[in-house]
DRENSETOR-983374 format. One line per 10 residues: number of its first residue (from 1); their letters; for each residue x, y, z of C-alpha. Coordinates in Angstrom, 1 decimal. Layout:
N
NUM	A	X Y Z  ... .
END
This chain:
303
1	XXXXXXXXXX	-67.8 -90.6 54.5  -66.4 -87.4 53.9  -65.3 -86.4 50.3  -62.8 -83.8 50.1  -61.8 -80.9 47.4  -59.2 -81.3 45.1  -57.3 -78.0 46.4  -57.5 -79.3 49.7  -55.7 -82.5 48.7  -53.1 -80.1 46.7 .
11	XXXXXXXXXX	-52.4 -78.5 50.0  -52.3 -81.1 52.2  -49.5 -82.3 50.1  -47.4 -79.2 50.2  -47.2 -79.5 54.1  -46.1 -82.7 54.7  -43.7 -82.0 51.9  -42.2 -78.7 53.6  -42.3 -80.5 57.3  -40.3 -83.7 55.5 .
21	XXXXXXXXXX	-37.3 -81.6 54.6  -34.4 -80.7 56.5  -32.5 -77.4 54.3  -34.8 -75.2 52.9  -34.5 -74.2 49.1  -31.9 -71.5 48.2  -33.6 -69.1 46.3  -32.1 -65.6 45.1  -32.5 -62.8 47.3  -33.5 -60.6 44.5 .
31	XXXXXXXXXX	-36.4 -62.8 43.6  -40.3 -62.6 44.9  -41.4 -65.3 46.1  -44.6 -66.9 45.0  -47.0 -68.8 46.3  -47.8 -70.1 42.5  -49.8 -73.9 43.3  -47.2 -77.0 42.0  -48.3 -80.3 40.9  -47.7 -83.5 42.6 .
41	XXXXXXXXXX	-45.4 -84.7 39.6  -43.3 -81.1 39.8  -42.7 -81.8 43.3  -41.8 -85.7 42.7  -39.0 -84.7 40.6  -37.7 -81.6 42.6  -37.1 -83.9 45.8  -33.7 -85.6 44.5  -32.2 -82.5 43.5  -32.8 -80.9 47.0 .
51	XXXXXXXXXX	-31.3 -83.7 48.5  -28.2 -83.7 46.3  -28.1 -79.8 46.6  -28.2 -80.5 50.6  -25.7 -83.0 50.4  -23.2 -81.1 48.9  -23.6 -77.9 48.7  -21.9 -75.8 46.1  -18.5 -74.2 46.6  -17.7 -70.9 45.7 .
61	XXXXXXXXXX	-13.9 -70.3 43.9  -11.7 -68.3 45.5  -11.8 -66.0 42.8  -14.6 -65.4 40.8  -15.3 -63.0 37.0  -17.3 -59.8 37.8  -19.5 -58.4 35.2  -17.1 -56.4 33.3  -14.6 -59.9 32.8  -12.3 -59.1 35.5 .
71	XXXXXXXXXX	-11.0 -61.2 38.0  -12.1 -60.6 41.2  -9.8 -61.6 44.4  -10.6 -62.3 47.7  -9.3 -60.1 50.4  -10.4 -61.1 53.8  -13.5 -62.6 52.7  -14.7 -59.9 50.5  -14.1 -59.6 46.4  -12.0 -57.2 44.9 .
81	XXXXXXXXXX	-11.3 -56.6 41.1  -7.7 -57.5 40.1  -6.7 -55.1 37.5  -3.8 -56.4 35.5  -2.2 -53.1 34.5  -1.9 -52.7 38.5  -0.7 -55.6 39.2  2.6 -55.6 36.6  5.3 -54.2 38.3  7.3 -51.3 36.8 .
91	XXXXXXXXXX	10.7 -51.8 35.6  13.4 -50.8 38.4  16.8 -49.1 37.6  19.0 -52.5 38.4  17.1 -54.1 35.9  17.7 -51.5 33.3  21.3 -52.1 34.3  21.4 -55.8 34.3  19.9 -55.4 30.7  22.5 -53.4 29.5 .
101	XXXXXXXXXX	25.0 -55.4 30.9  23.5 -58.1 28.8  23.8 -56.4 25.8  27.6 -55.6 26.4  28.5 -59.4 27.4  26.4 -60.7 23.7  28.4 -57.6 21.8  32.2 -58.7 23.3  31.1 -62.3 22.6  30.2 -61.8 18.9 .
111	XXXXXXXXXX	33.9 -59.7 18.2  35.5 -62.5 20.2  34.0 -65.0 17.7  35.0 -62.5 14.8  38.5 -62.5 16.2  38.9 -66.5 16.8  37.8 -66.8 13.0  39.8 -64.4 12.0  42.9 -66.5 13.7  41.9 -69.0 12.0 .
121	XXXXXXXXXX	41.6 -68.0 8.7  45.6 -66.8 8.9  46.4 -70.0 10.3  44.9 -71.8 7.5  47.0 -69.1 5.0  49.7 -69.6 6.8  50.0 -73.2 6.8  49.4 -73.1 3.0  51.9 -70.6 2.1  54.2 -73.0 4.4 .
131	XXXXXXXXXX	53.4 -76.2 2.4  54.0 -74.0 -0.9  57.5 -72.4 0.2  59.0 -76.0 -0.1  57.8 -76.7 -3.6  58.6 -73.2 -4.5  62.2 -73.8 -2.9  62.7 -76.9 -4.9  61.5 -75.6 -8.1  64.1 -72.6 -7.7 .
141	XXXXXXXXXX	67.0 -75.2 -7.2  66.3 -77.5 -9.6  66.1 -74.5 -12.1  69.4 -72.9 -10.8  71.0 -76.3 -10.9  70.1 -76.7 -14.9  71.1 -73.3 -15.0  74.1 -74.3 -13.7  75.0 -77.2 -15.9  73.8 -75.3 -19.0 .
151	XXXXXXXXXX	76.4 -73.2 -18.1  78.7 -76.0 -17.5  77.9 -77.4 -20.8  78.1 -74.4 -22.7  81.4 -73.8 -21.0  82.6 -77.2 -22.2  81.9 -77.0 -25.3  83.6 -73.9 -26.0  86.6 -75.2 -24.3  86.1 -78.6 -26.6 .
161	XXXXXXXXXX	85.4 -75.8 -29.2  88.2 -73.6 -29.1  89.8 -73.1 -32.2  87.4 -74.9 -34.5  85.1 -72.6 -36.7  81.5 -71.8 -35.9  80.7 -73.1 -39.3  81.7 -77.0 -37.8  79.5 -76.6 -34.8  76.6 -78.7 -34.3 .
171	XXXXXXXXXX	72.9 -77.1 -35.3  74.8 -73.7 -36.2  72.0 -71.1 -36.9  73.9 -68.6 -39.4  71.1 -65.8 -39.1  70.2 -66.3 -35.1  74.4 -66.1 -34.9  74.2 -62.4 -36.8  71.5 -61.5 -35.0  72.6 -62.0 -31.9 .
181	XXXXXXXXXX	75.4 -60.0 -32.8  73.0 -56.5 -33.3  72.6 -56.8 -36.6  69.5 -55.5 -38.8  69.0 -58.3 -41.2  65.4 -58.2 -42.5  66.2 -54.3 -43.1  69.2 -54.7 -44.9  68.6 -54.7 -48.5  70.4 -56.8 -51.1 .
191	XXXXXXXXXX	72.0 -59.6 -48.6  69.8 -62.3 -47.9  70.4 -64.6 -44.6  69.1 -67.9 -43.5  69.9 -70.5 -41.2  72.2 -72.0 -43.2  73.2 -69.6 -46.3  73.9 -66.1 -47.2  74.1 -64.7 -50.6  74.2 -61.1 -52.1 .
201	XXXXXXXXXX	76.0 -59.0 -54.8  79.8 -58.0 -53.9  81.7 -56.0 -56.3  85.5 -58.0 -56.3  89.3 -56.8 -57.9  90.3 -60.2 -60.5  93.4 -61.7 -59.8  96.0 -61.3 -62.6  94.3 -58.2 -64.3  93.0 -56.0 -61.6 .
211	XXXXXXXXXX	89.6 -55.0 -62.9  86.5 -54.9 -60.6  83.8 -56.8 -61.1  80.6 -57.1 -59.7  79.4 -61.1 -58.4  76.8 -62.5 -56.8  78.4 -64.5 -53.6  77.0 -67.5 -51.9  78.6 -68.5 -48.6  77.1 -71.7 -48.0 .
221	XXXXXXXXXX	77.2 -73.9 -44.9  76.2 -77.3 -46.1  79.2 -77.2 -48.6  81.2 -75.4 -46.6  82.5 -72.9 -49.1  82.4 -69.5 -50.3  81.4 -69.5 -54.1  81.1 -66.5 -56.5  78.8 -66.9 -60.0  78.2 -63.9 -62.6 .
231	XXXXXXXXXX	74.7 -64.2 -62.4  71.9 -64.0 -60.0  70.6 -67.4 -61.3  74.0 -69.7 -59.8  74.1 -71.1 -63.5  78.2 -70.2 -64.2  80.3 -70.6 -61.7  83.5 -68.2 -61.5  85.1 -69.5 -58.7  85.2 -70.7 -54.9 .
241	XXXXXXXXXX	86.6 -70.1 -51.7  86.6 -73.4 -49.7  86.5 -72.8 -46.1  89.7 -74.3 -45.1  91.3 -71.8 -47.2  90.3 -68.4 -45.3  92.6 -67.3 -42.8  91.4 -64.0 -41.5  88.8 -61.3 -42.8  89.5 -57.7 -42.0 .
251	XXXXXXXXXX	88.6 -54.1 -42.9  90.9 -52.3 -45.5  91.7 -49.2 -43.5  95.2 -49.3 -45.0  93.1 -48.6 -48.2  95.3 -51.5 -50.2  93.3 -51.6 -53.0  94.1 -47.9 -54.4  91.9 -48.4 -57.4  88.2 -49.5 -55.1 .
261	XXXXXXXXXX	85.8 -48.0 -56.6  84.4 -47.4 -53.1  87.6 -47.6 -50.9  85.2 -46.9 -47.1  83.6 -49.9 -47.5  86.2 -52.2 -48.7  87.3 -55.3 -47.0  89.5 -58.3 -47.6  89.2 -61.8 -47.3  92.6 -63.8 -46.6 .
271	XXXXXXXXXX	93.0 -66.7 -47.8  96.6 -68.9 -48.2  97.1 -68.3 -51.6  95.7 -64.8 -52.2  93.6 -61.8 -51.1  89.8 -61.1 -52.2  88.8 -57.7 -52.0  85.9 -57.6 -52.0  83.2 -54.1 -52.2  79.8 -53.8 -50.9 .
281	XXXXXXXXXX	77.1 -51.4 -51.8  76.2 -50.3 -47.7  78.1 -50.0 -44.7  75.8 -52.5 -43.0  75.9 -55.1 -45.8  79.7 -55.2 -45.5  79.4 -55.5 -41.6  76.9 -58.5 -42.0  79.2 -59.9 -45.0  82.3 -59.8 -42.9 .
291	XXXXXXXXXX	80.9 -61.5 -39.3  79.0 -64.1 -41.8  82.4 -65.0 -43.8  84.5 -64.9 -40.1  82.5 -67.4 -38.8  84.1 -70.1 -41.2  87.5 -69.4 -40.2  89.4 -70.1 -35.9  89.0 -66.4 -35.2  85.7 -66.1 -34.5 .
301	XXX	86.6 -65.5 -31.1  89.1 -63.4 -31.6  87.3 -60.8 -34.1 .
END
């Protein structure tokens, strides 16, 4: 019997391998091929994957990367690079235009909004001011009303009123009375005036001997009289004028009493039995002394 080689074995196997197989392998065009010896186990483990490769070969994708990274696309079977800044198109004059007319439809819509809030807002004012005008209506009227019957009452009164002295009224303020009628009290010096009293020095003519002398007066609501002391400190009493008494006070322009030491500012207080003429030491003093003295007598209104 024959022995054979090794190599020859080696060989031998290569043939029937290449005669067994249907597709030949797909090798690269660019590569040399060699005729290098393979093993029997090499060629074992190659035979699946040629099946499997033969069975389904591979398929190519329609558009594949070249080497740069581009894409390349197929045009009638052949590969052309796709260049992206070709491809984008270049903006055309009606879209510039529809872009601009965008821009003019978002403007009117934001001054449209402006304007509805802006409605709004003096709707809202409007209503308020509304809802206020009644209260501020009602406010007016109820104040002209008590206005009204102030008046009314004050009216009354002085009809109720009419003929009694000031001095009798309720709450009579003697300084807010002066006052009222323009009279400087806090800067006249020598008469002092409250609510309620007045007193000062008066220079007056005695009754049976006609001398003048000079007494300090205290007209005095609470007692409703007119009292006359020879000293500042109310301790001697030299006579009094009771309210009931005084008719009428006046100004002596007829200059009655001849002998006044100050005749211009002379003035007389009337009373049923006798007349006190009386002398002060300022034109103003004798002003406030005479509307203080009137107010205890029914011609208040008159004078």
């Amino acid at each position: 019997m024959m022995s054979l080689s090794p190599l020859t074995i080696h060989r031998a196997a290569q043939e029937s391998l290449k005669d067994s197989c249907s597709l030949p392998r797909r090798r690269s065009s660019h590569r040399k091929t060699t005729d290098r010896p393979v093993s029997a186990q090499v060629l074992v483990r190659m035979t699946p994957d040629t099946h499997t490769e033969s069975a389904s070969p591979r398929l190519h994708h329609p558009a594949h990367r070249l080497s740069n990274g581009e894409k390349a696309a197929v045009v009638d079977g052949t590969h052309t690079p796709c260049n992206s800044a070709n491809t984008s198109r270049a903006p055309s004059p009606q879209n510039l235009l529809d872009l601009v007319e965008m821009e003019r439809k978002v403007r009117e819509a934001k001054a449209e909004r402006e304007r509805l809030l802006r409605e709004r807002e003096e709707r809202l004012m409007e209503e308020q001011r509304r809802q206020k005008e009644p209260l501020r209506t009602h406010t007016d009227t109820l104040k002209a009303n008590a206005h009204t019957e102030e008046r009314t009452q004050i009216s009354s009164t002085n009809h109720t009123l009419e003929g009694v002295p000031l001095s009798l009224t309720l709450d009579f303020d003697l300084r807010a009375h002066v006052e009222s009628l323009g009279h400087n009290v806090s800067g006249c010096m020598g008469v002092n005036l409250s609510s309620r009293r007045c007193g000062g020095f008066l220079t007056k003519r005695g009754g049976r001997v006609k001398t003048w002398r000079r007494r300090w007066f205290i007209f005095d609501l609470d007692h409703q009289r007119l009292a006359y002391y020879t000293e500042l400190d109310e301790k001697k009493l030299k006579g009094v004028i009771y309210f009931q008494a005084i008719e009428e006070v006046y100004y002596d322009h007829l200059r009655t009493a001849a002998t006044s030491p100050r005749p211009s500012l002379t003035f007389c207080v009337k009373t049923y039995e006798r007349l006190f003429f009386l002398v002060s030491h300022s034109a103003e003093a004798m002003r406030i002394w005479m509307d203080v003295i009137v107010t205890a007598t029914d011609e208040h209104s008159r004078y």
